[in-house]
C-alpha positions as CSV (number, residue, x, y, z in Angstrom):
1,X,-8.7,16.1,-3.0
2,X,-5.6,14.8,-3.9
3,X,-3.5,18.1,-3.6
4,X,-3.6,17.0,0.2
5,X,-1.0,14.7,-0.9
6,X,1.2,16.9,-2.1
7,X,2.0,17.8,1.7
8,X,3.5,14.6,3.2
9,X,5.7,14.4,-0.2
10,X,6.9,17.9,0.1
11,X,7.9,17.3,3.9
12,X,9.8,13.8,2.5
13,X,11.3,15.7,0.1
14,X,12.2,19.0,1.7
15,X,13.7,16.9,4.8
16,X,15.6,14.9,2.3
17,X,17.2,17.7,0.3
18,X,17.6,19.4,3.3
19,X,19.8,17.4,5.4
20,X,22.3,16.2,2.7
21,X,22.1,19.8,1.6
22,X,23.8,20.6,5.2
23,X,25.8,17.6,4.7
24,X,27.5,19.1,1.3
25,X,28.3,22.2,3.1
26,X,30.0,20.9,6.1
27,X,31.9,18.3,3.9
28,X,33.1,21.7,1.6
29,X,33.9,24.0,4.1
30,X,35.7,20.8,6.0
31,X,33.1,21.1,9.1
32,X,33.7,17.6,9.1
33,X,36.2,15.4,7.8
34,X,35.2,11.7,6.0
35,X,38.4,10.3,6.3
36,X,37.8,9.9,9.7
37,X,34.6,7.9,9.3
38,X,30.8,8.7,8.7
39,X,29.7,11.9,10.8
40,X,26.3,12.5,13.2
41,X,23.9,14.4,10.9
42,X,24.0,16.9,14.1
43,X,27.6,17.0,13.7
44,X,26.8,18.1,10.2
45,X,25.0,20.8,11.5
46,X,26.7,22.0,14.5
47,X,29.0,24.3,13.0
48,X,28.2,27.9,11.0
49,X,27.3,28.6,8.2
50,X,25.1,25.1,8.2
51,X,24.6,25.3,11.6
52,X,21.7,28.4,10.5
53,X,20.7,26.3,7.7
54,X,20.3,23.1,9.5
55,X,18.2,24.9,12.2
56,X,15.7,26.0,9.3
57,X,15.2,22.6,8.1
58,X,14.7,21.2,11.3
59,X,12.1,24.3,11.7
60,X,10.0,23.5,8.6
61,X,10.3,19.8,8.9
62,X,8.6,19.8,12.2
63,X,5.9,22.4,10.9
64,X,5.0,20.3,8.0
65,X,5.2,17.4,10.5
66,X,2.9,18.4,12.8
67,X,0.6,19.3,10.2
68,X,0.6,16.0,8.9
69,X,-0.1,14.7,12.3
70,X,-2.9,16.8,12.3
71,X,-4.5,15.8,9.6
72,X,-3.8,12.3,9.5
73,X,-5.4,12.0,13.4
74,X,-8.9,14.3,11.6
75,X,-9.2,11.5,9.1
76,X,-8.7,8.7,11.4
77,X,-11.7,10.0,13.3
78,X,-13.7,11.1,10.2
79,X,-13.1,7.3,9.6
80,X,-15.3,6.7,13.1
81,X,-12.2,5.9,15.2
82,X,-12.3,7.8,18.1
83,X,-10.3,5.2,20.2
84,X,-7.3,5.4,22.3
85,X,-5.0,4.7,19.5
86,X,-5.7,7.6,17.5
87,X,-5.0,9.5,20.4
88,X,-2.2,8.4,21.2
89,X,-1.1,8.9,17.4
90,X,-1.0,12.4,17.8
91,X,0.5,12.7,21.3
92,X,3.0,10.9,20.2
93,X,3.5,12.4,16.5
94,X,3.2,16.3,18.1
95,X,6.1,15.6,20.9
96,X,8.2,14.0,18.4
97,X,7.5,16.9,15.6
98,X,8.1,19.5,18.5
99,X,11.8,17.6,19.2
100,X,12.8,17.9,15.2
101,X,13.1,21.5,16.4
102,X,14.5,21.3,19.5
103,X,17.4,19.5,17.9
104,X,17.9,21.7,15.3
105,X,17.7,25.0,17.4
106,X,19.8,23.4,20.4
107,X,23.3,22.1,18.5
108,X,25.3,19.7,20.6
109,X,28.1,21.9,20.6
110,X,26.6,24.9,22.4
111,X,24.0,22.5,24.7
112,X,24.4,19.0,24.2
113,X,22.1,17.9,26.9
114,X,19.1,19.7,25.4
115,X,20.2,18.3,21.7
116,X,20.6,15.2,22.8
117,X,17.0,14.8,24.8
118,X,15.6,16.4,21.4
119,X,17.1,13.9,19.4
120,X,16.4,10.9,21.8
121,X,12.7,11.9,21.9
122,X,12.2,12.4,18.1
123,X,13.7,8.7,16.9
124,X,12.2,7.2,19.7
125,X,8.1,8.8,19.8
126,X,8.4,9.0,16.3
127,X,9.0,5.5,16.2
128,X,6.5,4.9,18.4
129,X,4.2,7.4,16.3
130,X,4.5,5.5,13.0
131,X,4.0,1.6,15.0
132,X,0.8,3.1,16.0
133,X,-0.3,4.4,12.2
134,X,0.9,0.8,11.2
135,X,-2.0,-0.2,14.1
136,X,-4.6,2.6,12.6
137,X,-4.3,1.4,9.2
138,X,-5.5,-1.7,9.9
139,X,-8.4,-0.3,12.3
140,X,-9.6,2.3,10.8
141,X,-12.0,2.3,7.9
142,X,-10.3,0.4,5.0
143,X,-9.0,2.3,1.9
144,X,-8.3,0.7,-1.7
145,X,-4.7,1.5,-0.6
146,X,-4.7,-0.3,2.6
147,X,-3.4,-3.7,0.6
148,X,-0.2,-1.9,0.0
149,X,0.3,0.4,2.4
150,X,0.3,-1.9,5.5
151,X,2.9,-4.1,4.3
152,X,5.2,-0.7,3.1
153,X,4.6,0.6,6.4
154,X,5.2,-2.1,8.4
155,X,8.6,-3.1,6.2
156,X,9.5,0.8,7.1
157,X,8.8,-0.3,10.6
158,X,11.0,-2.8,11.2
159,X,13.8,-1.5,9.3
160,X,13.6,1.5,11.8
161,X,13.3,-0.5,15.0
162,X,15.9,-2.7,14.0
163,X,18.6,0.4,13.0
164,X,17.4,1.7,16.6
165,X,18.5,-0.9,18.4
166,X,21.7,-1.1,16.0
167,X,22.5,2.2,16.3
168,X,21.8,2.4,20.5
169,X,24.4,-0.7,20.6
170,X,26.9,1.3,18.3
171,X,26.8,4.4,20.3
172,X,27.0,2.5,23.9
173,X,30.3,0.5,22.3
174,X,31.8,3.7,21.0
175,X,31.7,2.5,17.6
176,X,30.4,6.2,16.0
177,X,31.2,5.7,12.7
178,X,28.5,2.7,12.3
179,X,26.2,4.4,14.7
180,X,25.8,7.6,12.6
181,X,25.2,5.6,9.5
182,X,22.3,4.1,11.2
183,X,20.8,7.9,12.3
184,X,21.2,8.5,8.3
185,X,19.3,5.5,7.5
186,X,16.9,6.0,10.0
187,X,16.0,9.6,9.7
188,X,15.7,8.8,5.6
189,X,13.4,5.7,6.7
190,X,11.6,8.5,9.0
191,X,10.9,10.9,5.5
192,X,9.6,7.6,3.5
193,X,7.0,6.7,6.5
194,X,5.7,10.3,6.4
195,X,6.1,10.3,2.5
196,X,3.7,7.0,2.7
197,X,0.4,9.4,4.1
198,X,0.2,10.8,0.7
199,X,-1.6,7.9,-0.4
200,X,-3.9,8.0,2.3
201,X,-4.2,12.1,1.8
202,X,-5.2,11.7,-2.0
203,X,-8.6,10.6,-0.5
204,X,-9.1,13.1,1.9
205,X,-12.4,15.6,0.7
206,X,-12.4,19.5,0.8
207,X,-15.6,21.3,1.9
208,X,-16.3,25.1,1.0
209,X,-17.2,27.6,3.8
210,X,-21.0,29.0,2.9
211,X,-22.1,32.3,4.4
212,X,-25.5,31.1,5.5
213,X,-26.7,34.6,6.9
214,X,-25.8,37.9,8.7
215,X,-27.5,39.6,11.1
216,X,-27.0,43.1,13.2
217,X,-27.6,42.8,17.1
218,X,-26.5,45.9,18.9
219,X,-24.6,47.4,16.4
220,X,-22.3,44.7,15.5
221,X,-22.2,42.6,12.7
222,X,-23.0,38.4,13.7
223,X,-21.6,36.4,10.5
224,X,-22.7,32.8,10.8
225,X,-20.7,30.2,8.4
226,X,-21.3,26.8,7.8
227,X,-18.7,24.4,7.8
228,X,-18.7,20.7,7.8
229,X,-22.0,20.6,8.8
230,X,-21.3,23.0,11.6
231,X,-22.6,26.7,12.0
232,X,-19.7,29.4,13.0
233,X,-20.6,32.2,14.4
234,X,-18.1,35.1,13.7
235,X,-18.2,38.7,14.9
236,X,-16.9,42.1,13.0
């Protein structure tokens, strides 16, 4: 059903608006100040009133996230992967998606330890995450999309482990200016990967729930539902 793929788009494009949303604000209310170079997206955000916004985008953006995780690791294994890969796709994707929020909710001017371990965690699982998708897309069941997918995903790939490392040397030197120009690039490198699964959701089927039968047993009602192939038993 390809309203599946709807979700990973909205989370790329949510994310998106989002954080230059949070960027316009700080820039108007003169949060931050561009004459003195290119700021953190955090340092966007650390300051009311984007501070409440940024927090809510954060919020959403790891909801959808770890939805998307979700789903993706279901279809994997519908595919007949049930290998360590796939599992290690989702631990990876659900502590990363987890640390979107932390970041957001913990702003490095009221606890920067706690932002900064968020934010550590989320580029670097999530670069992790998306290294092993590149693996699963190879591995798992082939799709008619897999010829063009793989390469943009792996492109996507590099471009974020290389801004990584960039952006790790730039911080270390105290160059800030070109290190937060590399968060920017990678966090909108970030919302293209996870924009990517919406080829690979377009494919994924939707099954109805059936109420097979119902039956009383002591007074109270036993529904059982079919789903998937699997019997649900449900009680009122």
């Amino acid at each position: 059903m390809q309203l599946w793929a709807l979700l990973p788009v909205c989370l790329a494009f949510f994310g998106t608006a989002g954080i230059w949303t949070v960027f316009a604000v700080a820039v108007t209310n003169g949060s931050v100040n561009l004459t003195e170079g290119i700021p953190y997206i955090s340092q966007c955000g650390t300051s009311n009133p984007q501070s409440c916004l940024f927090s809510q985008v954060c919020n959403i953006c790891c909801f959808l996230a770890l939805w998307v995780v979700a789903i993706r690791f279901q279809q994997v294994r519908d595919y007949g992967d049930h290998g360590k890969g796939n599992i290690a796709s989702i631990v990876l994707g659900f502590t990363s998606s987890i640390s979107i929020s932390v970041t957001g909710n913990f702003q490095q001017s009221v606890l920067m330890i706690i932002h900064t371990v968020g934010a550590v965690l989320a580029f670097f699982l999530g670069l992790a995450y998306f290294w092993v998708q590149l693996y699963l897309t190879y591995r798992a069941q082939p799709s008619q999309d897999r010829w063009w997918v793989g390469p943009v995903r792996a492109t996507f790939c590099i471009i974020c482990t290389v801004t990584v490392i960039v952006m790790s040397i730039f911080h270390i030197t105290g160059f800030s200016s070109g290190a937060a120009a590399c968060e920017w690039i990678l966090v909108m490198s970030f919302f293209c990967l996870f924009g990517l699964f919406a080829a690979e959701f377009r494919h994924i089927d939707c099954h109805s729930l059936t109420v097979q039968k119902q039956m009383f047993t002591n007074d109270r009602s036993h529904a059982s539902i079919e789903m998937n192939g699997y019997v649900i038993n449900t009680i009122s």
